[in-house]
C-alpha positions, -999 to 999 in steps of 0.1 A, spaced: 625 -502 -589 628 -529 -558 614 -525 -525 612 -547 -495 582 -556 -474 582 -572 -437 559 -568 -402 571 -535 -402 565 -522 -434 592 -511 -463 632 -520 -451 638 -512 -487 641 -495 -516 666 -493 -545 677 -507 -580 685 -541 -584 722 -540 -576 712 -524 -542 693 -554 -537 718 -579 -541 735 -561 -507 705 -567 -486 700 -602 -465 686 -630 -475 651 -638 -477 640 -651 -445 625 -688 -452 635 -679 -486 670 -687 -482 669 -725 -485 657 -725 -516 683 -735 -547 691 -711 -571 689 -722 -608 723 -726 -621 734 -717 -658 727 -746 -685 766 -759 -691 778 -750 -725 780 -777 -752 817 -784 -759 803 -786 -798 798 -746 -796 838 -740 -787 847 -761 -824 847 -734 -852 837 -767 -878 806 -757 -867 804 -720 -877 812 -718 -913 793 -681 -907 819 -663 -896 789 -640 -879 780 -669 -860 782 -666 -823 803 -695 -804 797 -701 -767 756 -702 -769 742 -729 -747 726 -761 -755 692 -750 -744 694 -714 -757 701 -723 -794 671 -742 -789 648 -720 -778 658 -695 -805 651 -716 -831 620 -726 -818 611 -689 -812 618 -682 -850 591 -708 -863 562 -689 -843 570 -657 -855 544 -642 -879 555 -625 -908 535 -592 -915 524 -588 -882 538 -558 -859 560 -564 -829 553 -548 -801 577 -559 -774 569 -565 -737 596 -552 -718 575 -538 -683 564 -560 -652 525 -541 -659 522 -560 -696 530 -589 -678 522 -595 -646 486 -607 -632 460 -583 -619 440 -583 -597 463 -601 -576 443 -631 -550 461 -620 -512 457 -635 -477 452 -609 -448 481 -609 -423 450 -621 -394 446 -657 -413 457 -690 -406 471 -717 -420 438 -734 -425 423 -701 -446 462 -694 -461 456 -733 -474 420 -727 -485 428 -690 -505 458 -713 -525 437 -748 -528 406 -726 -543 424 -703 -568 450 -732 -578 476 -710 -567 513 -722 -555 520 -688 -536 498 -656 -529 512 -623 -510 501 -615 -474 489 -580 -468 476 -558 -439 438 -544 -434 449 -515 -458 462 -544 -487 498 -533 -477 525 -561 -486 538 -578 -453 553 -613 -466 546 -642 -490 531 -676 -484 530 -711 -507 523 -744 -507 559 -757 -500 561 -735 -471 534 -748 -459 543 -786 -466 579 -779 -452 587 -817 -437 601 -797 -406 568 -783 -400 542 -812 -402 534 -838 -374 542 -874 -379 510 -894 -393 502 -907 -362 500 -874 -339 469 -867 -324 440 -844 -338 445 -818 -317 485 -816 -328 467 -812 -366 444 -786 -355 471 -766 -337 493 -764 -368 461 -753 -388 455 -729 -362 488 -713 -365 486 -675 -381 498 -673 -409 525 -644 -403 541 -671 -384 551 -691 -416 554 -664 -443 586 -654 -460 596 -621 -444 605 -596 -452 597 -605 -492 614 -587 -522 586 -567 -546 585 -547 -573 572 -516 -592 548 -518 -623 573 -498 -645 603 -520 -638 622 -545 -666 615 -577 -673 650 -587 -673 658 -576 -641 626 -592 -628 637 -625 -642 677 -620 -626 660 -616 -590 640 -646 -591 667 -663 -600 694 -645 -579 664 -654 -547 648 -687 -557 617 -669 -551 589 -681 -575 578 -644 -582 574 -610 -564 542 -590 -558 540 -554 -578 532 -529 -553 526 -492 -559 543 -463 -537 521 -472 -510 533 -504 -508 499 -519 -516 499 -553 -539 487 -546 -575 498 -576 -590 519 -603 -591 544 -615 -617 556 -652 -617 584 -674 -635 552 -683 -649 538 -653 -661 574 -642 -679 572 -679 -698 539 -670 -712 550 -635 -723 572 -657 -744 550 -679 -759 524 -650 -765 522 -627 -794 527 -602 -792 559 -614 -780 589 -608 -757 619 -597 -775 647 -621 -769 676 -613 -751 709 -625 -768 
């Protein structure tokens, strides 16, 4: 389950195909969606699969990775497959309250080497999301030679005043899979996990889903 967090608390919630009908992202929306890999032109000659159970139209990149998933597979070992945002995501989550500013936003990310964190209210309820490229947007920073006080102004700035809002989140119990198709359907680098309340739990990142699977136990792959 999806929900959306702004100022003024949930706009949202619904399934992932309900999602795609809501707006963009605000500050969110300039960022570039991944695009699929481009298939290689060798998977479309059948010369190439004398097993007649072999599947033609597999990327380039995806053939790959399956192979190199097979080597670290364990014989004898039992699978248990991760398949919820809760087995995945990271908890407890590092936030910036919606009364910062830039400076403290910058401080929270620099000191837990973080690229974004979630922004929540007093009561830890979601409100937007803030990260480093936000922050170093060229539009936003003074020319070198601007005065002190220009500098200090900009680190003065509260921080709800550069956050993507509202910001897509997410429920502990939701799929993997449909975690991965919003980031990518968004550009967003992940979503905060909030429970009913709309109160950040956790956080689950491109990041977080690539280690899933390297881990063991591991992620079952999608085909």
């Amino acid at each position: 389950m999806f929900s959306v967090y702004g100022k003024a608390g949930r706009v949202f919630r619904g399934s992932m195909e309900e999602l795609r009908q809501v707006g963009p992202v605000s500050r969110a929306a300039r960022s570039h969606v991944v695009a699929p890999v481009g298939l290689d032109p060798r998977d479309q000659n059948p010369l190439h699969y004398p097993d007649p159970a072999a599947k033609p139209g597999t990327d380039t990149v995806h053939r790959t990775a399956l192979a190199a998933y097979e080597q670290t597979v364990k014989p004898g070992l039992p699978r248990h497959p991760l398949t919820r945002v809760d087995a995945v995501m990271s908890s407890p989550v590092t936030t910036v309250p919606d009364t910062a500013t830039v400076e403290k936003a910058w401080q929270v990310l620099s000191k837990n080497h973080l690229g974004q964190v979630p922004v929540v209210t007093a009561t830890g309820v979601l409100v937007g999301l803030i990260s480093r490229a936000d922050l170093m947007a060229p539009e936003r920073m003074p020319s070198p030679d601007s005065h002190a006080l220009v500098w200090r102004a900009l680190l003065m700035q509260p921080v709800v005043d550069v956050m993507w809002t509202p910001v897509p989140s997410v429920s502990p119990d939701t799929d993997i899979r449909r975690v991965a198709r919003v980031l990518l359907d968004t550009g967003l680098p992940g979503l905060p996990v909030v429970s009913e309340e709309g109160k950040v739990t956790g956080f689950v990142s491109r990041s977080d889903i690539l280690r899933a699977v390297v881990a063991d136990p591991p992620l079952d792959l999608w085909i």
